[in-house]
NUKOL-426853 format. One record per residue (C-alpha): residue number from 1; residue in three letters; y, x, z. Coordinates in Angstrom, 2 decimals, decimal comma, padded with zeros to 5 digits. Layout:
NUKOL-426853
+-----+------+---------+---------+---------+
| seq | type |       v |       u |       w |
+-----+------+---------+---------+---------+
| NUM |  ala |       Y |       X |       Z |
...
+-----+------+---------+---------+---------+
end
This chain:
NUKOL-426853
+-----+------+---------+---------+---------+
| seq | type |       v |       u |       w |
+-----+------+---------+---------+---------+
|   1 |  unk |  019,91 |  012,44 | -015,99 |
|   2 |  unk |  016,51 |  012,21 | -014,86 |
|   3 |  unk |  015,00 |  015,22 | -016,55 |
|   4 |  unk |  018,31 |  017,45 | -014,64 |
|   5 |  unk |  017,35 |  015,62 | -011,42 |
|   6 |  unk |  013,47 |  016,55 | -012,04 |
|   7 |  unk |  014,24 |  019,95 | -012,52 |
|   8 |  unk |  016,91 |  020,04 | -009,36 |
|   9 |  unk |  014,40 |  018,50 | -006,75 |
|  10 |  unk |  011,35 |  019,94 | -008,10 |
|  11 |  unk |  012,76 |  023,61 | -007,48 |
|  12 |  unk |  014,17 |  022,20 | -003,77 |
|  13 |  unk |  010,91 |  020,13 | -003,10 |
|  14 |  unk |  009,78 |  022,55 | -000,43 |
|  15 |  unk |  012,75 |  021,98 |  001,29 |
|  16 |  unk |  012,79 |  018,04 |  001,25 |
|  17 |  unk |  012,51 |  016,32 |  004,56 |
|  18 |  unk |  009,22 |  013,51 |  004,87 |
|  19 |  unk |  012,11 |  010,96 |  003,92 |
|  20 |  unk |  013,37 |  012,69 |  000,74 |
|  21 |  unk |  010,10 |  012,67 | -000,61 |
|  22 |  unk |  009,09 |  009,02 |  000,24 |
|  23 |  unk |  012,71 |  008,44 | -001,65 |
|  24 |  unk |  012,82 |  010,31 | -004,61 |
|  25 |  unk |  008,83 |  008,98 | -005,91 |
|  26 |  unk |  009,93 |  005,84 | -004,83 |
|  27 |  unk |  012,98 |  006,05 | -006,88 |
|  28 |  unk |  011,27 |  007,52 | -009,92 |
|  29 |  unk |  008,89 |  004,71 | -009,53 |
|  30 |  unk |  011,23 |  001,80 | -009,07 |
|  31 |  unk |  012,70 |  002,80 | -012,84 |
|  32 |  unk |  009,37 |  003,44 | -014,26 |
|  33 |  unk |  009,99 |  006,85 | -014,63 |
|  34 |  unk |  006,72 |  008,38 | -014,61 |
|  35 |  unk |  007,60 |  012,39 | -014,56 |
|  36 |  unk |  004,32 |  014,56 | -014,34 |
|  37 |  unk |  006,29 |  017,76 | -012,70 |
|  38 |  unk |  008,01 |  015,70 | -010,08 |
|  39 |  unk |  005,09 |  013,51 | -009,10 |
|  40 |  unk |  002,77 |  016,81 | -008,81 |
|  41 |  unk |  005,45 |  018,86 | -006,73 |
|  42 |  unk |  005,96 |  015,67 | -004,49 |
|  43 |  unk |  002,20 |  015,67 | -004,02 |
|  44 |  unk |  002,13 |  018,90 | -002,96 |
|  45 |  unk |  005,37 |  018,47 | -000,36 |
|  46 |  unk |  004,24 |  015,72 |  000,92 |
|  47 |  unk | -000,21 |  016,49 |  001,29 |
|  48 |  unk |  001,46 |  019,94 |  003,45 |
|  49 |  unk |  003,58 |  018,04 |  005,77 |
|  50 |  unk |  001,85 |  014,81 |  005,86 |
|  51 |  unk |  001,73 |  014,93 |  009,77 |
|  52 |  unk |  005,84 |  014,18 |  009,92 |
|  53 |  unk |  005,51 |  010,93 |  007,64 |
|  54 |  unk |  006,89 |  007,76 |  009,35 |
|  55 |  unk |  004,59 |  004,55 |  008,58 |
|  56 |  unk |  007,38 |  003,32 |  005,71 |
|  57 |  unk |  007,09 |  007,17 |  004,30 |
|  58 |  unk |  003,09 |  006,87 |  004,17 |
|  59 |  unk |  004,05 |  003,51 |  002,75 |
|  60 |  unk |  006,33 |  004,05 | -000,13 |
|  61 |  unk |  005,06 |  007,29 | -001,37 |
|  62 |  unk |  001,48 |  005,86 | -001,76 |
|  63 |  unk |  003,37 |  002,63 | -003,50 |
|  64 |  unk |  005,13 |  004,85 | -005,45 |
|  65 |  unk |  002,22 |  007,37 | -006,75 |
|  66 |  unk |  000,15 |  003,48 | -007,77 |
|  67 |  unk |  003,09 |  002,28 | -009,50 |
|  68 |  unk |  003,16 |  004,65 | -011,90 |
|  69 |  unk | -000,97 |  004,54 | -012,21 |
|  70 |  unk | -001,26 |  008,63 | -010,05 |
|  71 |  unk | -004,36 |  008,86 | -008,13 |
|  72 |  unk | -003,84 |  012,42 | -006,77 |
|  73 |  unk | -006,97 |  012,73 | -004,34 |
|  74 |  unk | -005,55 |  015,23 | -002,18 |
|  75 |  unk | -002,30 |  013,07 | -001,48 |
|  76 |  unk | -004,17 |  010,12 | -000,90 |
|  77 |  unk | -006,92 |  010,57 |  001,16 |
|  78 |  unk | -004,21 |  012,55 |  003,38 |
|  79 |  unk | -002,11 |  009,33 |  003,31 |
|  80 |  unk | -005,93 |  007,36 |  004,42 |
|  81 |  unk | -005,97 |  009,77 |  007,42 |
|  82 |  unk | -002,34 |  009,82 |  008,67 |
|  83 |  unk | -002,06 |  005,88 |  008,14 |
|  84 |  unk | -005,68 |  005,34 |  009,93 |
|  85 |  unk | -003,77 |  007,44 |  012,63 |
|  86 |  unk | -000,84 |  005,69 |  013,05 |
|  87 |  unk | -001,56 |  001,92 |  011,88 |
|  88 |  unk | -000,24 |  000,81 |  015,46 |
|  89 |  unk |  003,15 |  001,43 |  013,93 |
|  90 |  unk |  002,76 | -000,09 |  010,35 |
|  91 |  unk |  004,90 | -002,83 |  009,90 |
|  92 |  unk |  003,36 | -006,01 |  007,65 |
|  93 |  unk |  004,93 | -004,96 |  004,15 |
|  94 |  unk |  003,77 | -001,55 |  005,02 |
|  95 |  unk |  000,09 | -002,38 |  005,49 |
|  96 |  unk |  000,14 | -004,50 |  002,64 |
|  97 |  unk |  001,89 | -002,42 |  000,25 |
|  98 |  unk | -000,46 |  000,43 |  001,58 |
|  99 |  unk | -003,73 | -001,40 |  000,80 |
| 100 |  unk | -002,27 | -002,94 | -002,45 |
| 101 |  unk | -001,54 |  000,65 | -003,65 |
| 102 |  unk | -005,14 |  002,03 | -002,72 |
| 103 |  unk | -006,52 | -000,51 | -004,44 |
| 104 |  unk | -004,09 | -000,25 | -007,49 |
| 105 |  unk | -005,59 |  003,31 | -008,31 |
| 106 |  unk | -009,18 |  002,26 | -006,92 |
| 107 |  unk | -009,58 |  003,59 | -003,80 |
| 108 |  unk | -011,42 |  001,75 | -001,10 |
| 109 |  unk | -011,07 |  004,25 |  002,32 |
| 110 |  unk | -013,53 |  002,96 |  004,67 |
| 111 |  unk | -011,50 |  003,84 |  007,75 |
| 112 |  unk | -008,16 |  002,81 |  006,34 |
| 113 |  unk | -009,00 | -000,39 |  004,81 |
| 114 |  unk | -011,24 | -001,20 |  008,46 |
| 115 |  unk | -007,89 | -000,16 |  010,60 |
| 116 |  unk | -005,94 | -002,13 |  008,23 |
| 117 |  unk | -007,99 | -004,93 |  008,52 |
| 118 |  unk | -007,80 | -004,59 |  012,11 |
| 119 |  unk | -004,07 | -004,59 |  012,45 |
| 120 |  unk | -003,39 | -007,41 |  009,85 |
| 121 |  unk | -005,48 | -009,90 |  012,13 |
| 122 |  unk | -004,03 | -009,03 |  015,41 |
| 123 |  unk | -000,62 | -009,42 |  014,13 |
| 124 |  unk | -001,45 | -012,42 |  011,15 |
| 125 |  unk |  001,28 | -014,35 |  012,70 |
| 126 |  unk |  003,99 | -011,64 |  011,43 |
| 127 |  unk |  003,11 | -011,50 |  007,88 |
| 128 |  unk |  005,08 | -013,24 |  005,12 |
| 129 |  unk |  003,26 | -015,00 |  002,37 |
| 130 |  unk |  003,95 | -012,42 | -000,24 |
| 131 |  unk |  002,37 | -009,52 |  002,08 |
| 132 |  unk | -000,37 | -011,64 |  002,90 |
| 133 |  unk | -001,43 | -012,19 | -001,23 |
| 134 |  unk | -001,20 | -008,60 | -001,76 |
| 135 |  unk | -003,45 | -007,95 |  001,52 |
| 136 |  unk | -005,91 | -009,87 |  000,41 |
| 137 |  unk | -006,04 | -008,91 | -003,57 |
| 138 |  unk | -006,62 | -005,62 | -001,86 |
| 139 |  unk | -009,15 | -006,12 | -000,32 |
| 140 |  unk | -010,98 | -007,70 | -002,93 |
| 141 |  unk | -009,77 | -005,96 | -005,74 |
| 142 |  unk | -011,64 | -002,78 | -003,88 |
| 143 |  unk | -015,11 | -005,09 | -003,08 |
| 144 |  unk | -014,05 | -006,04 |  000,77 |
| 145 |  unk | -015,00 | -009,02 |  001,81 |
| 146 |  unk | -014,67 | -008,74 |  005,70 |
| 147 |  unk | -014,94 | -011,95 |  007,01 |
| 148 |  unk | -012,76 | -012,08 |  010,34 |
| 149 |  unk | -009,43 | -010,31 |  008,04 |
| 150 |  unk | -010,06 | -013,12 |  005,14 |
| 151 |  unk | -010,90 | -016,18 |  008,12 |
| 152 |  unk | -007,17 | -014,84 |  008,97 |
| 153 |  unk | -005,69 | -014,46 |  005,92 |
| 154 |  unk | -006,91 | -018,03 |  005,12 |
| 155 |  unk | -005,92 | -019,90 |  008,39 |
| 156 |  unk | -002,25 | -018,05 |  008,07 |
| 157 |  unk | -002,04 | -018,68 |  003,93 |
| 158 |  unk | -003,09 | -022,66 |  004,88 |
| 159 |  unk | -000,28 | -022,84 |  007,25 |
| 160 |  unk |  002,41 | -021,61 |  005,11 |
| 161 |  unk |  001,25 | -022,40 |  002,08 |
| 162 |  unk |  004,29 | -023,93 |  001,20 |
| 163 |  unk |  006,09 | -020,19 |  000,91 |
| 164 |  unk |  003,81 | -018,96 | -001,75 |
| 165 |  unk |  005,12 | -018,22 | -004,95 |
| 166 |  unk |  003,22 | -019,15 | -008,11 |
| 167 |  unk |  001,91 | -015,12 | -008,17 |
| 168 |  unk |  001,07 | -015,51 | -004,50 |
| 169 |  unk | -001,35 | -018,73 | -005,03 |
| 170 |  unk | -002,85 | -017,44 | -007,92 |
| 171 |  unk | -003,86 | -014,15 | -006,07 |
| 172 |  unk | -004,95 | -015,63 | -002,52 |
| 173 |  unk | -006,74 | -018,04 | -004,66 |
| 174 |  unk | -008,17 | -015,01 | -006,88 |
| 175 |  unk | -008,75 | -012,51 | -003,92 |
| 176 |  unk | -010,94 | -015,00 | -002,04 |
| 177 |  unk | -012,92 | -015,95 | -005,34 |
| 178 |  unk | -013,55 | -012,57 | -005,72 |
| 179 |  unk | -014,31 | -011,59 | -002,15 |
| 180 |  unk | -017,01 | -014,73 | -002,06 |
| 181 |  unk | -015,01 | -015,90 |  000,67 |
| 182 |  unk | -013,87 | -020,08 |  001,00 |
| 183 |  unk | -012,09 | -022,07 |  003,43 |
| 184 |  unk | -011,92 | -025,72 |  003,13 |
| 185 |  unk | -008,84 | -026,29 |  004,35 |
| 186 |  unk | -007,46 | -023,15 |  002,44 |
| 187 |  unk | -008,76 | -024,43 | -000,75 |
+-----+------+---------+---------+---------+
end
């Protein structure tokens, strides 16, 4: 099936709206399906019409392209500038699963991760435990330790610290480790 599907979208990938795109890596992705033609043609589609991605587009297909381990330069640093753009209208799981996929195939984009950074703090009180682990193993994972986003991450992690999974802990815990960052009340 998914080698008659590869073959189908990559010949109708110029044609795919921002959404298609965003759907089918994401897709491919979620199965594991890690399919060198349809990842390259998505690249393409998406780096040439980058402008019309929504924030969960930018989102997913950069998830998508680090889940299966594809650091296509072009594609991402055009994902860096269009996010940096529009970060206003990132939602929490979409900054998080934006940085967490940078990070994944070790990219640190100065501007991105600073906007990102940004946004997380002034809107701390919106993110869900899970999205705040992954924030913050980002960050570290790619050598940031700002201290205003981790003083966040740590006062918002403290008070619902009770919501963390056992892969949550472990990666706050790991992420500020890392990122030479403590909090006493945190820790």
């Amino acid at each position: 099936l998914f080698s008659a599907l590869t073959v189908a979208a990559t010949a109708r990938m110029h044609n795919f709206t921002q959404q298609n795109v965003a759907n089918i890596v994401w897709a491919y992705a979620k199965v594991g399906r890690n399919d060198g033609q349809l990842f390259g043609s998505a690249a393409k589609a998406a780096t040439a019409d980058i402008g019309s991605f929504n924030s969960q587009g930018l989102a997913n297909t950069a998830w998508a392209f680090a889940k299966v381990r594809r650091n296509d330069n072009e594609l991402f640093d055009s994902i860096a500038k269009a996010a940096t753009a529009d970060i206003g209208n990132f939602k929490p799981h979409n900054l998080s699963n934006t940085v967490w996929a940078f990070a994944t195939v070790g990219r640190s984009d100065e501007e991105l991760f600073g906007s990102v950074a940004k946004a997380i703090v002034a809107g701390i009180e919106n993110f869900k435990s899970q999205e705040l682990a992954n924030a913050a193993w980002a960050f570290a994972k790619v050598g940031r330790s700002d201290r205003e986003f981790f003083g966040s991450v740590a006062k918002a992690a403290t008070a619902n610290v009770q919501n963390f999974d056992s892969q949550g802990l472990a990666n706050t815990v790991w992420a500020f480790a890392t990122a030479g960052r403590s909090d006493e009340e945190l820790f």
